[in-house]
N, C-alpha and C positions, 0 to 999 in steps of 0.2 A: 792672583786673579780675584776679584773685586765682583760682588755682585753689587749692581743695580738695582734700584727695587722702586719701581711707580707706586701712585696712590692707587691705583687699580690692583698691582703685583699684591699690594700690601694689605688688600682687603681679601684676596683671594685667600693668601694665605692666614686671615685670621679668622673668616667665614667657612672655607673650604667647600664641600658639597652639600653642605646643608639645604634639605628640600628636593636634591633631586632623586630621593628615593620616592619618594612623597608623588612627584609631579609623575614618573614613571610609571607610577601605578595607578595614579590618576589618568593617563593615556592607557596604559595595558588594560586595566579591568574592566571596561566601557568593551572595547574589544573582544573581549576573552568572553565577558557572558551571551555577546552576540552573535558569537561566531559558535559557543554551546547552543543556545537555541536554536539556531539554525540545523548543526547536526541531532537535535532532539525530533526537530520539525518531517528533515528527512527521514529518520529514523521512524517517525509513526505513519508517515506515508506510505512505505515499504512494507511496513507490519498492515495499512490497507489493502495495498494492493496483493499480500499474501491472504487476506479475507477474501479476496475476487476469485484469484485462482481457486482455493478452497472451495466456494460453491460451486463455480463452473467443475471442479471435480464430482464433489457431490451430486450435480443435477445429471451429468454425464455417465458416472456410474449408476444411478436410480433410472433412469431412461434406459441404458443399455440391457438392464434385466426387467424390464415390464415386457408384457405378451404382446401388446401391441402400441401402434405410433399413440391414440390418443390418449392411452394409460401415462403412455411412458411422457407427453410434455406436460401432462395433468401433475404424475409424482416430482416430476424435476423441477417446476416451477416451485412445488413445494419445497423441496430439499433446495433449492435454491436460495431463498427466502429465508429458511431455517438456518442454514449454514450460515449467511449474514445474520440474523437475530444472536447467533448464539458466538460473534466474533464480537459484538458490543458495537458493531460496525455500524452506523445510525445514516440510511441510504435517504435521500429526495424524491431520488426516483429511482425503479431498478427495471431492467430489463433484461428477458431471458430469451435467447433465442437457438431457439433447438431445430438438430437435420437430422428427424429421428427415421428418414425414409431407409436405412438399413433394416431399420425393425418390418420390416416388410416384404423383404430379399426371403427365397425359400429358405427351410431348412437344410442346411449342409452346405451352403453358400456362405462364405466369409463377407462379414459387414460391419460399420461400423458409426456409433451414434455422435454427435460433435457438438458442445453448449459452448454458448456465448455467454456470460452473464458481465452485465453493466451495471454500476452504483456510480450515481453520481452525490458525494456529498461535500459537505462545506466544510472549507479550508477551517473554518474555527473546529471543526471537532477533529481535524484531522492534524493540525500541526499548531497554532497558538490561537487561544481563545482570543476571539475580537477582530480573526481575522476575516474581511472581506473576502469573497470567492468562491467557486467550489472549484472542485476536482471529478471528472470521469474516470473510474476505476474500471479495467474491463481485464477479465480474465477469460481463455476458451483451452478445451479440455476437449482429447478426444477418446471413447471407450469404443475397446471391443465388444461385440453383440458375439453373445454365446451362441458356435455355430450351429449346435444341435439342439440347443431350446427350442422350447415349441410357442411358436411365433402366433403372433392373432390371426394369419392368411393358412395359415393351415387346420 
Protein backbone atom coordinates (compact mmCIF):
# COMPACT_ATOMS: atom_id res chain seq x y z
CA UNK A 1 0.00 0.00 0.00
CA UNK A 2 1.30 3.30 -1.41
CA UNK A 3 0.84 6.58 0.21
CA UNK A 4 -0.16 9.44 -1.70
CA UNK A 5 0.92 12.53 -0.61
CA UNK A 6 -0.60 16.22 -2.15
CA UNK A 7 1.18 19.47 -2.00
CA UNK A 8 -1.15 20.44 0.83
CA UNK A 9 -0.54 16.61 2.53
CA UNK A 10 3.07 17.62 2.10
CA UNK A 11 2.98 21.01 3.77
CA UNK A 12 0.85 19.65 6.61
CA UNK A 13 3.21 17.32 7.40
CA UNK A 14 6.38 19.60 7.22
CA UNK A 15 4.48 22.55 9.18
CA UNK A 16 2.36 20.47 11.48
CA UNK A 17 0.39 22.66 14.26
CA UNK A 18 2.48 25.36 14.36
CA UNK A 19 0.50 28.35 15.85
CA UNK A 20 -2.42 26.76 16.85
CA UNK A 21 -1.33 26.90 20.34
CA UNK A 22 -0.78 30.46 19.81
CA UNK A 23 -4.23 31.20 17.98
CA UNK A 24 -6.08 29.13 20.94
CA UNK A 25 -5.00 31.16 23.46
CA UNK A 26 -5.45 33.97 21.61
CA UNK A 27 -9.39 32.97 21.55
CA UNK A 28 -9.37 31.44 25.23
CA UNK A 29 -7.71 34.47 27.04
CA UNK A 30 -9.90 37.36 25.75
CA UNK A 31 -12.69 34.95 27.33
CA UNK A 32 -11.19 33.77 30.40
CA UNK A 33 -10.48 37.42 31.82
CA UNK A 34 -14.07 38.35 30.90
CA UNK A 35 -15.95 35.87 32.13
CA UNK A 36 -13.41 36.68 35.68
CA UNK A 37 -14.60 39.97 35.70
CA UNK A 38 -17.75 39.34 35.39
CA UNK A 39 -17.64 36.76 38.42
CA UNK A 40 -15.42 39.64 40.42
CA UNK A 41 -18.43 42.18 39.40
CA UNK A 42 -20.92 39.71 41.03
CA UNK A 43 -19.01 38.97 43.67
CA UNK A 44 -18.88 42.68 44.92
CA UNK A 45 -22.46 43.13 44.29
CA UNK A 46 -23.43 40.40 46.80
CA UNK A 47 -20.73 41.73 49.28
CA UNK A 48 -23.23 45.14 48.70
CA UNK A 49 -26.07 43.85 49.10
CA UNK A 50 -24.71 41.92 52.29
CA UNK A 51 -23.86 45.84 53.53
CA UNK A 52 -27.90 46.55 53.07
CA UNK A 53 -28.99 43.81 54.99
CA UNK A 54 -26.34 44.74 57.70
CA UNK A 55 -27.81 48.05 58.30
CA UNK A 56 -31.37 47.24 58.00
CA UNK A 57 -30.14 44.76 60.96
CA UNK A 58 -28.56 47.28 62.79
CA UNK A 59 -31.26 50.04 62.35
CA UNK A 60 -33.77 47.19 63.34
CA UNK A 61 -32.08 45.99 66.38
CA UNK A 62 -31.20 49.93 67.58
CA UNK A 63 -35.21 50.78 67.07
CA UNK A 64 -36.24 47.63 68.82
CA UNK A 65 -34.59 48.70 72.13
CA UNK A 66 -35.34 52.57 72.26
CA UNK A 67 -38.28 53.72 74.81
CA UNK A 68 -39.99 54.94 72.41
CA UNK A 69 -41.14 55.30 68.38
CA UNK A 70 -39.38 58.78 68.01
CA UNK A 71 -36.16 57.62 69.81
CA UNK A 72 -36.19 54.52 68.19
CA UNK A 73 -36.36 56.07 64.09
CA UNK A 74 -34.07 58.96 65.39
CA UNK A 75 -31.11 56.04 66.67
CA UNK A 76 -31.82 53.58 63.50
CA UNK A 77 -31.45 56.17 60.98
CA UNK A 78 -28.36 56.68 62.58
CA UNK A 79 -27.21 53.08 63.03
CA UNK A 80 -28.25 52.84 59.67
CA UNK A 81 -26.12 55.31 58.13
CA UNK A 82 -23.20 54.18 60.21
CA UNK A 83 -23.53 50.51 59.25
CA UNK A 84 -23.17 51.67 55.62
CA UNK A 85 -20.19 54.24 56.47
CA UNK A 86 -18.35 51.59 58.05
CA UNK A 87 -18.97 48.76 55.05
CA UNK A 88 -16.83 51.24 52.59
CA UNK A 89 -20.26 51.00 50.92
CA UNK A 90 -20.40 54.63 49.13
CA UNK A 91 -24.50 55.18 48.83
CA UNK A 92 -26.34 58.25 46.34
CA UNK A 93 -28.86 58.06 48.21
CA UNK A 94 -30.18 56.08 51.14
CA UNK A 95 -33.28 55.52 52.63
CA UNK A 96 -34.54 54.18 55.85
CA UNK A 97 -37.93 53.26 56.39
CA UNK A 98 -39.04 52.12 59.89
CA UNK A 99 -42.68 50.48 61.44
CA UNK A 100 -41.60 51.32 64.77
CA UNK A 101 -45.60 51.37 65.98
CA UNK A 102 -44.70 48.07 68.13
CA UNK A 103 -42.71 50.33 70.27
CA UNK A 104 -46.00 51.56 71.38
CA UNK A 105 -47.97 48.25 72.06
CA UNK A 106 -48.31 47.97 76.10
CA UNK A 107 -46.08 46.39 78.14
CA UNK A 108 -46.43 42.57 78.24
CA UNK A 109 -47.76 42.57 74.70
CA UNK A 110 -45.46 40.82 72.10
CA UNK A 111 -44.35 43.41 69.14
CA UNK A 112 -42.27 43.77 66.78
CA UNK A 113 -39.98 46.71 64.90
CA UNK A 114 -39.26 46.16 60.89
CA UNK A 115 -36.47 48.52 58.73
CA UNK A 116 -36.13 48.93 55.34
CA UNK A 117 -32.92 50.30 54.43
CA UNK A 118 -32.23 51.35 50.56
CA UNK A 119 -28.75 52.44 49.03
CA UNK A 120 -28.74 53.19 45.70
CA UNK A 121 -25.11 53.30 44.39
CA UNK A 122 -23.18 53.28 41.04
CA UNK A 123 -22.27 50.35 39.24
CA UNK A 124 -18.49 51.78 39.08
CA UNK A 125 -17.94 51.40 42.66
CA UNK A 126 -19.79 48.50 42.97
CA UNK A 127 -18.58 46.11 40.25
CA UNK A 128 -15.87 47.87 37.36
CA UNK A 129 -14.71 51.26 37.49
CA UNK A 130 -16.05 53.20 34.44
CA UNK A 131 -19.02 51.54 34.76
CA UNK A 132 -22.28 53.53 33.69
CA UNK A 133 -25.35 52.96 36.10
CA UNK A 134 -26.31 52.48 39.44
CA UNK A 135 -27.89 49.69 41.46
CA UNK A 136 -30.70 49.93 44.37
CA UNK A 137 -29.59 47.85 47.14
CA UNK A 138 -32.37 47.34 49.67
CA UNK A 139 -32.18 45.21 52.71
CA UNK A 140 -35.40 44.75 55.60
CA UNK A 141 -34.92 43.30 58.88
CA UNK A 142 -37.37 42.47 61.47
CA UNK A 143 -36.58 42.64 65.53
CA UNK A 144 -38.25 41.71 68.41
CA UNK A 145 -39.42 44.59 70.96
CA UNK A 146 -38.44 43.37 74.45
CA UNK A 147 -41.93 42.39 75.94
CA UNK A 148 -41.24 43.76 79.21
CA UNK A 149 -39.20 46.91 78.60
CA UNK A 150 -40.53 49.90 79.66
CA UNK A 151 -41.96 51.52 76.60
CA UNK A 152 -42.44 55.54 76.03
CA UNK A 153 -46.53 55.03 76.59
CA UNK A 154 -46.16 53.92 79.81
Amino acid sequence: MSRHSTPRSRARERWGDRGGAALTTAIFVPIALVLLGFLIACGRIVTAQGAADAAARDATRTASIAADPAAGEADARQAAEASLARSGLRCADISVVLDTSGLAAPVGQAATVTATVSCTAPLSELAVPGLGGSKTLTGSMTSVVDTWATRGNT
